[in-house]
C-alpha positions in Angstrom: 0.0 0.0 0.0 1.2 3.4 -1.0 1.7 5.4 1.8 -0.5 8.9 1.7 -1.2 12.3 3.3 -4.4 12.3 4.1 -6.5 15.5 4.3 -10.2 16.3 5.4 -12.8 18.9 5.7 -16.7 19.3 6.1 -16.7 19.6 2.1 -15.0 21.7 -0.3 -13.1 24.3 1.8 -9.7 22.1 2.5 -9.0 21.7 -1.5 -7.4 24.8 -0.9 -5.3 23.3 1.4 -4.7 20.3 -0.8 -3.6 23.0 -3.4 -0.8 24.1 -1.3 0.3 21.1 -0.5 0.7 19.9 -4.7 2.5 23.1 -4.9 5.6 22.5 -2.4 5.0 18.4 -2.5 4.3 17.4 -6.0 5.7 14.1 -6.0 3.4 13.5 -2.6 0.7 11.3 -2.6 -2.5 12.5 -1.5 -6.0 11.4 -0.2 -8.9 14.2 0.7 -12.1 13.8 2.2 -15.0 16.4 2.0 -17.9 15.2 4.6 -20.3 17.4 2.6 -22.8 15.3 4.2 -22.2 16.9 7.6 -21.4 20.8 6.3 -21.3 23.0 8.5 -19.1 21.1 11.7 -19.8 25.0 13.0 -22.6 24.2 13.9 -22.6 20.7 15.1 -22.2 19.5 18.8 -19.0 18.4 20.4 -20.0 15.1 20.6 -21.1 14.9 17.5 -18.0 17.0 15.8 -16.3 14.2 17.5 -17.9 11.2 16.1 -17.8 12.1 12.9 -14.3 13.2 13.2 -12.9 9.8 14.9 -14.7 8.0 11.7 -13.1 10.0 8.7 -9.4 9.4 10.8 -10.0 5.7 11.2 -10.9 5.4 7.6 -7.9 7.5 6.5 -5.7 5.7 8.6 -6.8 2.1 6.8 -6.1 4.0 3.3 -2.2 4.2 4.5 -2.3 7.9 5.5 1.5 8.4 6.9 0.1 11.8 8.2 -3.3 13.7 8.8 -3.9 17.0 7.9 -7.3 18.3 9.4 -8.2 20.9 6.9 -11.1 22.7 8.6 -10.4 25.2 11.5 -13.6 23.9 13.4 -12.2 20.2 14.1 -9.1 21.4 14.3 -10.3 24.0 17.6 -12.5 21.0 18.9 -11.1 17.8 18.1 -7.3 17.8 17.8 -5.9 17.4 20.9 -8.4 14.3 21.6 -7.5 12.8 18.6 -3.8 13.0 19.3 -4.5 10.9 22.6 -6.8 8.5 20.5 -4.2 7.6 17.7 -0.8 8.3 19.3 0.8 6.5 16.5 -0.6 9.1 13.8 1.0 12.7 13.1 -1.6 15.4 13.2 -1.7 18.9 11.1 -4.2 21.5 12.2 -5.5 24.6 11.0 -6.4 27.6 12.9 -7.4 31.2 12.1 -4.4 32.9 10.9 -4.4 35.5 13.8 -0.7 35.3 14.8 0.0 36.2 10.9 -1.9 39.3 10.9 -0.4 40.5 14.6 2.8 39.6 13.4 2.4 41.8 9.8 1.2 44.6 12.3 -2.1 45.3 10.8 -4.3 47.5 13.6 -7.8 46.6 12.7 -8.1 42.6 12.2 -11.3 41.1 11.4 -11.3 37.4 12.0 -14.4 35.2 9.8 -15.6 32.3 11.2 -17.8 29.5 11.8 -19.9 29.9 15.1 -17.9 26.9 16.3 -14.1 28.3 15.5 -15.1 31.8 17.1 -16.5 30.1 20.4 -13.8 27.7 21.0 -10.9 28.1 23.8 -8.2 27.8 20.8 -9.5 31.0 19.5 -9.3 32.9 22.6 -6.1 32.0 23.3 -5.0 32.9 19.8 -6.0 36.7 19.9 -4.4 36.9 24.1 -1.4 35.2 23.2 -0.2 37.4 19.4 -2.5 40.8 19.9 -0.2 44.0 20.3 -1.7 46.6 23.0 -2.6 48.9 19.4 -4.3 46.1 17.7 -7.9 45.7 17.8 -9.4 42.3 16.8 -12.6 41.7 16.1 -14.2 37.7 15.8 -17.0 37.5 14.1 -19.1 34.3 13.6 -20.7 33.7 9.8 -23.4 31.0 10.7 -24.2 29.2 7.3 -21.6 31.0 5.0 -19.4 27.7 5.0 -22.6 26.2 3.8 -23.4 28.8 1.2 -20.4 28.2 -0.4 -20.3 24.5 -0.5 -23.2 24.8 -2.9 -21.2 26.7 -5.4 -24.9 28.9 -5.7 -24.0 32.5 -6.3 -26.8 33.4 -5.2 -27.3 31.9 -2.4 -23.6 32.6 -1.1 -24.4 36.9 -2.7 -27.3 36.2 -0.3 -25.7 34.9 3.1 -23.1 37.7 2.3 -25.3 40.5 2.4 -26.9 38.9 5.4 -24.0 38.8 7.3 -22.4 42.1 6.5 -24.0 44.4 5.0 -24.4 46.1 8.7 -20.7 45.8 9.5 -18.3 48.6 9.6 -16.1 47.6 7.0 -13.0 49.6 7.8 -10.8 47.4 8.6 -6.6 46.6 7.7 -6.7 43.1 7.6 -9.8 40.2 7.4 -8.6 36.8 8.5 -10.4 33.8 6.7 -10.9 31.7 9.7 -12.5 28.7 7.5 -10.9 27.0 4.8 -14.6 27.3 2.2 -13.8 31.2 3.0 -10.8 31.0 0.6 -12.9 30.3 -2.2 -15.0 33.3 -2.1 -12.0 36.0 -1.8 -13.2 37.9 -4.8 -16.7 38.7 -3.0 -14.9 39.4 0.7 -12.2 41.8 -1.3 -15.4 43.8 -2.9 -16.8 44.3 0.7 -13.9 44.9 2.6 -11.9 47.2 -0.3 -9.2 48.3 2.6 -8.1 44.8 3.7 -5.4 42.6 3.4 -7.3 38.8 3.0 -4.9 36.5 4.6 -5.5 32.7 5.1 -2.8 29.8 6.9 -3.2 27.8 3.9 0.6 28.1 2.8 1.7 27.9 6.2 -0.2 24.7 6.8 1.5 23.1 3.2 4.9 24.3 5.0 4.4 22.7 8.0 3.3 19.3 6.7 6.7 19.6 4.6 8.8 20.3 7.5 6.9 17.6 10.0 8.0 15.1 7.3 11.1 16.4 7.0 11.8 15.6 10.3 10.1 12.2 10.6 12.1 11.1 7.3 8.5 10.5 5.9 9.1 12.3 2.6 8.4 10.7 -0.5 11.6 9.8 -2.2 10.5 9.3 -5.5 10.5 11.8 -8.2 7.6 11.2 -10.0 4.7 13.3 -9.8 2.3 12.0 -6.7 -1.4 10.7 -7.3 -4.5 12.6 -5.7 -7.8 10.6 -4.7 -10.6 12.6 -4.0 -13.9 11.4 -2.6 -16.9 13.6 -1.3 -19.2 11.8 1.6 -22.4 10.2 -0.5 -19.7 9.2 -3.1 -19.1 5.1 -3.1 -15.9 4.9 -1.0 
């Protein structure tokens, strides 16, 4: 069995992830799972987050994943630490709001997008108190059903949840932080309402991470030709 990264997220949002990772590992093999079925984990239970979660690791780990890259801020906040303790033997990458990016490029006014379950969880919290500069002012701010919107691929629909969300929202901000992975694909839209703000996403410092992790567990693929990519959606015939 060929040995692969493995990469998940509630649906669509971690094949920007995945992008990254082609870019800087090419000769990598890769298998991604999008649990569209269960979009949006922001709004699911811990228990249930968890479930799910435990399921989608298991299953990556019987496909010969040599490394697990959690490609959805929301699991990553709730689950990573208790799945660390569950499968010792496997190496975890996580994503998190980029907040310590946009403290350290010294932007003032940082807006931080999430889902409800990013913005309420401990990680978060201690994200903003451990990187925010006395000057800075950052402000979370929750996107119930945005993640979902865009997992459609509606423009509509997404136009909709957009003008929902911020239409009310002082807009003058330096920086916006894409706290979801599915936020990366509508960066187009989020530059025409926020006009004065850097967008700035982890997803290149997650790719670099994962290269470096292998690095030093002498996990890289050796071989030089180009990887294979396997991608299945949940509802798809596994």
């Amino acid at each position: 069995m060929k040995k692969i990264i493995g990469v998940f997220d509630s649906g669509i949002g971690g094949l920007t992830i995945l992008d990254e990772l082609k870019n800087i590992l090419p000769n990598e093999n890769y298998f991604y799972f999008g649990d569209s079925k269960n979009n949006p984990y922001g709004q699911k239970t811990d228990e249930e987050l968890e479930k799910i979660v435990d399921e989608i690791v298991k299953d990556l780990i019987k496909r010969g994943a040599k490394i697990i890259v959690v490609a959805c801020n929301t699991a990553t906040a709730k689950c990573i630490e208790s799945l660390r303790k569950k499968f010792p033997e496997m190496i975890f990458v996580g994503t998190e709001p980029a907040v310590k990016l946009a403290c350290e490029m010294d932007y003032k006014n940082i807006l931080v997008l999430a889902t409800p379950g990013t913005i309420q969880s401990e990680r978060v919290e201690e994200l903003v108190l451990k990187n925010k500069k006395p000057e800075q002012n950052i402000k979370l701010f929750a996107c119930p059903g945005l993640a979902d919107a865009i997992e459609t691929k509606d423009e509509e629909k997404i136009k909709l949840k957009l003008s929902e969300l911020f239409d009310n929202l002082e807009k003058d901000f330096d920086a916006v932080v894409l706290g979801c992975t599915h936020y990366s694909h509508i960066k187009n839209e989020l530059s025409e309402i926020f006009p004065k703000a850097k967008l700035i996403d982890g997803n290149k410092n997650i790719a670099k991470q994962v290269q470096k992790v292998l690095q030093e567990n002498n996990l890289l693929n050796e071989s030089e030709e180009k990887g294979k990519i396997e991608i299945i959606f949940s509802g798809d015939s596994k």
